[in-house]
C-alpha positions as CSV (number, residue, x, y, z in Angstrom):
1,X,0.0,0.0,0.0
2,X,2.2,2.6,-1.4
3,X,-0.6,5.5,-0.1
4,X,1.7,7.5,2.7
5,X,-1.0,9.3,5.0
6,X,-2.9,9.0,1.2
7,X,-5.7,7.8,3.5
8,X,-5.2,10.8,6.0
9,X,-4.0,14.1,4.0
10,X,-4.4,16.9,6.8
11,X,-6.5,20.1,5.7
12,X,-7.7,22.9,7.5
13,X,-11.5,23.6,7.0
14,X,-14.6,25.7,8.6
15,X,-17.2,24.4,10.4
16,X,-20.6,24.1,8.6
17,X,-22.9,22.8,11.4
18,X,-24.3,19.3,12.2
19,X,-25.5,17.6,15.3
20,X,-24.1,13.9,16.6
21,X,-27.8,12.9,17.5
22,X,-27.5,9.0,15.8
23,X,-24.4,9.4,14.5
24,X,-22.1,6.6,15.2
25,X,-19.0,6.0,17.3
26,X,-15.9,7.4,16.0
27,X,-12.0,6.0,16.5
28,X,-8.3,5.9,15.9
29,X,-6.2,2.7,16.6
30,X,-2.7,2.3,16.5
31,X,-3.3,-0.6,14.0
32,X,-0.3,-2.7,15.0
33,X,-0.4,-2.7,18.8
34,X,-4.0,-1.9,19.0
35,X,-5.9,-4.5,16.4
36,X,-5.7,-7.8,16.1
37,X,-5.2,-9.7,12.4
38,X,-8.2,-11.0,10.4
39,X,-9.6,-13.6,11.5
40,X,-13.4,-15.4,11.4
41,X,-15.0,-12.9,14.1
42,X,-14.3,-9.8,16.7
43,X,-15.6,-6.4,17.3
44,X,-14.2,-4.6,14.3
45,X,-14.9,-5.5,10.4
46,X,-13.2,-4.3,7.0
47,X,-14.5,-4.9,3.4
48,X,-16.2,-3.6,0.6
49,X,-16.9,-1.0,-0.1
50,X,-12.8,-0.7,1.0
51,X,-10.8,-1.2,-1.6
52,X,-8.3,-2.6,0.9
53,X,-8.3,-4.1,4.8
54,X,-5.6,-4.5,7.0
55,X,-3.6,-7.8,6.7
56,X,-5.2,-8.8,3.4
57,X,-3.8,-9.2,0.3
58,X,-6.5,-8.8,-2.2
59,X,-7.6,-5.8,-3.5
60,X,-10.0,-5.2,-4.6
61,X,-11.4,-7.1,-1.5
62,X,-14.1,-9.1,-1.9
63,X,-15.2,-10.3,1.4
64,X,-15.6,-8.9,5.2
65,X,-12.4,-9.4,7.2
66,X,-13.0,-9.5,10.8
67,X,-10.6,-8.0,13.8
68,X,-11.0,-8.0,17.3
69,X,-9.6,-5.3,19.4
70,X,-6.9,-5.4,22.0
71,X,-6.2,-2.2,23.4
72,X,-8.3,1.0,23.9
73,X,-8.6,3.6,20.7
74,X,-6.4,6.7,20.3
75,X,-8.4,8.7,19.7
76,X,-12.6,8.7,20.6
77,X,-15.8,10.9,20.0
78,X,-14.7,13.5,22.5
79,X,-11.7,14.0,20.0
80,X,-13.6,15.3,17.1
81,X,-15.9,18.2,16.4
82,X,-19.0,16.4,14.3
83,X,-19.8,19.9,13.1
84,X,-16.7,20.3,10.9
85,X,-17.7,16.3,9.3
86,X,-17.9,17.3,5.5
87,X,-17.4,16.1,1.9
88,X,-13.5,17.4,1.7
89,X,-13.4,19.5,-1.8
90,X,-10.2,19.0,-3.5
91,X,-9.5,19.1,-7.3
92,X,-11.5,17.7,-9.7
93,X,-9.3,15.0,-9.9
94,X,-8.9,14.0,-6.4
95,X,-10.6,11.0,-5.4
96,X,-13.7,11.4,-3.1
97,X,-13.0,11.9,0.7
98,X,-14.2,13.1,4.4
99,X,-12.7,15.9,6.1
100,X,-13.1,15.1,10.0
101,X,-11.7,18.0,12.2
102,X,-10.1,17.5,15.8
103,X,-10.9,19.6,18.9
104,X,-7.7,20.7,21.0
105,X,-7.3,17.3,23.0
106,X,-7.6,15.2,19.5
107,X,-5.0,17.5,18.2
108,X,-2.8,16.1,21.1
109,X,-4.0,12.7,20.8
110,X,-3.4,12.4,17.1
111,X,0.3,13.8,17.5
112,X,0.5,11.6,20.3
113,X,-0.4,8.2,18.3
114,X,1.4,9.3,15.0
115,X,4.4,10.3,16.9
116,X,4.2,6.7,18.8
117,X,3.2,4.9,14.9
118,X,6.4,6.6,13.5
119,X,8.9,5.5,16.4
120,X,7.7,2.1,16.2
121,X,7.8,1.7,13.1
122,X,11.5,3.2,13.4
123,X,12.1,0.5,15.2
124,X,11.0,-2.2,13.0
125,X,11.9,-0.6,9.9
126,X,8.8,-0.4,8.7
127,X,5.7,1.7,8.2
128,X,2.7,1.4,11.4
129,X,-0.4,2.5,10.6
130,X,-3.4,4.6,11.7
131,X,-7.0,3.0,11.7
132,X,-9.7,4.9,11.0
133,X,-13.5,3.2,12.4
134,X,-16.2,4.6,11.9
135,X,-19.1,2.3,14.2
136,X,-17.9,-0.8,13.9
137,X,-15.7,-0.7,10.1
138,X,-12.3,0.0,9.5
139,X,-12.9,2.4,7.1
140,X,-9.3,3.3,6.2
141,X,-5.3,2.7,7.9
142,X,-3.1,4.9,6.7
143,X,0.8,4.5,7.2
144,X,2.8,6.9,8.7
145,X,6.2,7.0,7.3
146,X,9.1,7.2,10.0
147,X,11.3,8.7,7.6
148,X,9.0,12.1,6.6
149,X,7.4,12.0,10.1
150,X,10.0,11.0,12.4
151,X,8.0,12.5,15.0
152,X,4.5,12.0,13.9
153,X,2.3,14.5,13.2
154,X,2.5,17.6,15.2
155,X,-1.1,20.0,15.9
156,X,-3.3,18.4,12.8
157,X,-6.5,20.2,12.5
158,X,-8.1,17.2,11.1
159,X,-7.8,13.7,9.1
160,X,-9.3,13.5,5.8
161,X,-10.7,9.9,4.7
162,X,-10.0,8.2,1.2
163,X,-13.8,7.2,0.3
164,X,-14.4,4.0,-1.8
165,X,-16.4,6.3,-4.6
166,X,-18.9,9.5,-4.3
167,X,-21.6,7.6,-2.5
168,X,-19.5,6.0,0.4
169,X,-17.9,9.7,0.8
170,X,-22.4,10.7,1.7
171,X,-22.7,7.7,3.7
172,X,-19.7,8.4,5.7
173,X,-20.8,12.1,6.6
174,X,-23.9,10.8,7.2
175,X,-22.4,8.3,9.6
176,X,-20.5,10.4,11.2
177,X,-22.5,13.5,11.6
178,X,-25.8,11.3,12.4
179,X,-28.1,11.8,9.5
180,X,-30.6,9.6,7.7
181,X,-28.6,7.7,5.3
């Protein structure tokens, strides 16, 4: 997955409203210490609409991978402001994605976790990753290169989320921002 932070590009954006009312849980894992491989059940599940899910091969993917969780998220709810969940607007030939913007403590938590991902993976020589979930899906893990981030990811103002295709990018805001979908 060649995709460096492809799956989180940081932005800065304006709030444009929005209520949590129904809106489902939101998290941040440090994938390796934090997630178990796939396996036949646990709390956590990864596949299409994805175009890729942690410690499969395939992609496309054509099947729901299951991963149970061993430590506590990251990042949680309290680490987000739902009112700043939008469509992110890029070029028109960036691929669809979800800007998701962090309050003060998520800024700290997200530097935290990226800064821990990037010494790690330091360690091991090769790239950790971030994983996204949104209820109970994995909706993206993006690697944090130790190289270009030796020391994570200092005061982000937000992730932005590599959707599948335009309608995944709606159902995500939805999702997150707890609208009929």
């Amino acid at each position: 997955m060649r995709g460096v932070i492809a799956g989180l590009l940081l932005l800065c954006c304006t709030g444009c409203g929005g209520d949590a009312r129904g809106a489902e849980e939101f998290r941040i894992f440090h994938l390796e210490t934090a997630i178990g491989p796939p396996g036949a059940d646990g709390e956590l599940r990864c596949g299409p609409p994805r175009v890729a899910c942690p410690g499969s091969v395939e992609q496309p993917v054509s099947r729901v991978h299951y991963y149970s969780v061993r430590e506590a998220p990251a990042l949680t709810d309290v680490d987000i402001d739902r009112s700043t969940v939008r469509r992110a607007v890029g070029s028109g030939t960036d691929p669809p994605a979800v800007f998701v913007g962090f309050t003060s403590r998520g800024r700290k938590a997200f530097a935290q976790l990226t800064r821990e991902a990037a010494r790690l993976g330091g360690r091991d020589q090769g790239w950790h990753h971030v994983a996204v979930v949104v209820g109970d899906e994995i909706v993206t893990f993006a690697e944090i290169d130790f190289d270009a981030y030796p020391n994570g990811i200092a005061d982000a103002p937000g992730i932005q989320i590599a959707a599948a295709d335009e309608t995944d990018a709606r159902d995500l805001v939805a999702r997150l921002r707890g609208m009929q979908h």
